[in-house]
C-alpha positions in Angstrom: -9.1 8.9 25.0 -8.0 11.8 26.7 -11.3 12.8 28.1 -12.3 9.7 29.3 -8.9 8.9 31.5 -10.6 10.1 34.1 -13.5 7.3 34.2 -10.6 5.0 34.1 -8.0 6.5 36.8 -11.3 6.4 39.3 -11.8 3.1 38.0 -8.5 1.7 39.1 -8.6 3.9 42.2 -11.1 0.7 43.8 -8.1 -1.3 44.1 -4.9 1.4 44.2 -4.0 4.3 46.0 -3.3 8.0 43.9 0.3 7.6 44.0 0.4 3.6 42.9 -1.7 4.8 40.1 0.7 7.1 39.1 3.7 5.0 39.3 1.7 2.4 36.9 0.7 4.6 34.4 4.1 6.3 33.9 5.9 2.7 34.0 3.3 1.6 31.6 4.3 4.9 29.4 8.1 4.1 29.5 7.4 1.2 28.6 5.6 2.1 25.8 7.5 4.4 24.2 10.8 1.9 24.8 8.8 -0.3 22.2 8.2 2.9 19.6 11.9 4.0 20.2 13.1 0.4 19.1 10.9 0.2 16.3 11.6 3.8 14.9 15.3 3.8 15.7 14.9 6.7 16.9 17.2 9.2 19.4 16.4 10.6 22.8 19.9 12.8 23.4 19.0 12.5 27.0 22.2 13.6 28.1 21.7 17.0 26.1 18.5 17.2 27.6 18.1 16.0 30.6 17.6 19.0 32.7 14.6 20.0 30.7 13.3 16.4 30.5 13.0 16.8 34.2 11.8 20.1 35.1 9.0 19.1 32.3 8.0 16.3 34.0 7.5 17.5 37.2 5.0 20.1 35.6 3.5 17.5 32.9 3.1 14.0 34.7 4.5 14.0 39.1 2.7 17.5 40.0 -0.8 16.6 37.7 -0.8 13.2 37.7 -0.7 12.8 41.5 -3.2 16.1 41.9 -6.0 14.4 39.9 -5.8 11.3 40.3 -6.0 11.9 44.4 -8.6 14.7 43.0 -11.0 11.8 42.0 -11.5 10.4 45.1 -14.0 13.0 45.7 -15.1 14.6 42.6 -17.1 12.3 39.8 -15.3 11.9 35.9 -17.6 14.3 34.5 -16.5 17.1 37.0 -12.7 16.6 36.5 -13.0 16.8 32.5 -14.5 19.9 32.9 -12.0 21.1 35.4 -9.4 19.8 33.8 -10.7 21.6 30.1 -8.9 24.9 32.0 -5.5 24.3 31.4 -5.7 25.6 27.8 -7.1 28.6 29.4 -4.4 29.5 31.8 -2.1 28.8 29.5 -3.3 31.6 27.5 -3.1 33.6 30.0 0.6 32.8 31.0 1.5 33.3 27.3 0.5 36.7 27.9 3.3 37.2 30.5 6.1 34.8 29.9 5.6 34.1 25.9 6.8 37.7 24.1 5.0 36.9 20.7 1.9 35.3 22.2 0.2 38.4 23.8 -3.7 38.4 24.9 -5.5 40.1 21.9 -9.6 41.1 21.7 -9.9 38.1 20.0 -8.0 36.0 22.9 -9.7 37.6 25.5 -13.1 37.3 23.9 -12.4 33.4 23.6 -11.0 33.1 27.1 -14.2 34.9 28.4 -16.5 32.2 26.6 -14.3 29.5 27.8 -14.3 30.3 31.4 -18.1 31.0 31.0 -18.6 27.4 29.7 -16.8 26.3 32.9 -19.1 28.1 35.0 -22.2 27.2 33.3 -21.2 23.2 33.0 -19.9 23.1 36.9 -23.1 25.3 38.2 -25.2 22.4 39.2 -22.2 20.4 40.1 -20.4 22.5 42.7 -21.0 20.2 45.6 -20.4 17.1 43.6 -22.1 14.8 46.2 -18.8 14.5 48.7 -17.7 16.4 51.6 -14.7 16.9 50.6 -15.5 17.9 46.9 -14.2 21.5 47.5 -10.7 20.0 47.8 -10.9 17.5 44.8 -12.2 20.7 42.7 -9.1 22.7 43.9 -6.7 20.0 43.3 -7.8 19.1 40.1 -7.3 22.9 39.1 -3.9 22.6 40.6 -3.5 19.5 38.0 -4.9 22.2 35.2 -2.3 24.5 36.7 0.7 22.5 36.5 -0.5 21.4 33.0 -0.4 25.3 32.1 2.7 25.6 33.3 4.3 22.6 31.6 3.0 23.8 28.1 4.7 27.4 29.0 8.0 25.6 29.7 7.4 23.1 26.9 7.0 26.5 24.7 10.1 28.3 25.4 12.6 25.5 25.4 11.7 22.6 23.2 12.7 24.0 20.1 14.6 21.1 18.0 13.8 18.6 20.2 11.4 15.7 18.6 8.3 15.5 20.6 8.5 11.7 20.8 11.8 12.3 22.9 9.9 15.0 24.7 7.2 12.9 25.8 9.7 9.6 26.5 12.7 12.1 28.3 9.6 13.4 31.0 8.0 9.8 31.4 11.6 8.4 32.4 12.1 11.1 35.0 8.4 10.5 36.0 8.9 6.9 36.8 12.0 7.5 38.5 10.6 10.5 40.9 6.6 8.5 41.2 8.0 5.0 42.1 9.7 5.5 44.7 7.2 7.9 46.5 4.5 5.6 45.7 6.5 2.7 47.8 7.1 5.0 50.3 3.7 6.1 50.8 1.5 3.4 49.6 3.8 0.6 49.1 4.3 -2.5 49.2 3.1 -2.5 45.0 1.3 -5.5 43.9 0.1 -6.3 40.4 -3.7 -5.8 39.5 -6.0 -8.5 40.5 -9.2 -7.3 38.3 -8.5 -7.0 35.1 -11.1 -4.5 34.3 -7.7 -2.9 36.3 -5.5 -3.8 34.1 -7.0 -2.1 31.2 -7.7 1.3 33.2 -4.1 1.1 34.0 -3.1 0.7 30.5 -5.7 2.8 29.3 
């Protein structure tokens, strides 16, 4: 599911803006977790945590979300799931500096070397991508992989005790609130999908 998000954010780019498709999706995620909060009777202790909810989700859903999906405009799928595989890598390499027990080892460094490699080798026939402005939609979809990084660093050193189903419904509240009303600034006036092969990429 997660690699293929990309087919599916450039599908319903054909009838929305990058920004209206990040308002949906987060909407869409509230929403869904609303129904597994009810269900579980479970806690969010937003107030405890609210700070955090929000400094996470401008790393983990406003900064990446709107980064790729404006990204795939101009690169294909297949590019930004490659692009997009780097996250895990910088992260590694952020550890190294901001994580004290998570240091690079010859192990680490053999691993990241291999990983950045496959990058290279996947991407070398790809670099173009068929669009003039592919150069761009490559760097912003690293900035996505960036900000992903940076969200798991953050994530690392300050959700301990927090329940990652209040993690992941604390940053998609804050992400609605901060994406909707850019989006209607920017792209508005929102309407609902009219395809529904829309409707599913939206929910997908």
């Amino acid at each position: 599911m997660w690699g293929s998000v990309y087919l599916w954010i450039k599908t319903a780019s054909q009838e929305f803006g990058p920004l209206t498709i990040v308002a949906f999706r987060v909407v869409l995620g509230v929403v869904g977790f609303l129904v597994i909060f009810l269900v579980l009777k479970r806690k969010l202790f937003f107030r405890q945590h609210w700070k955090f909810f929000l400094v996470l989700s401008i790393f983990n859903i406003v900064l990446p979300f709107s980064l790729i999906a404006w990204s795939q405009q101009f690169i294909s799928s297949g590019m930004s799931s490659i692009l997009n595989s780097t996250s895990a890598l910088m992260t590694l390499v952020l550890a190294h500096w901001l994580i004290p027990d998570d240091r690079l080892n010859s192990a680490k460094v053999i691993g990241l070397l291999l990983g950045f490699g496959g990058v290279v080798v996947l991407m070398s026939n790809q670099i173009a991508d068929g669009h003039e402005n592919a150069l761009l939609g490559q760097a912003a979809m690293l900035g996505g992989a960036f900000c992903y990084a940076c969200g798991a660093i953050i994530a690392r050193r300050n959700a301990k005790g927090i329940a990652p189903e209040a993690i992941a419904m604390g940053q998609a509240i804050f992400g609605a609130l901060v994406m909707v009303p850019i989006a209607l600034a920017v792209e508005g006036p929102f309407h609902l999908p009219r395809q529904p092969l829309t409707w599913l990429a939206l929910l997908w």
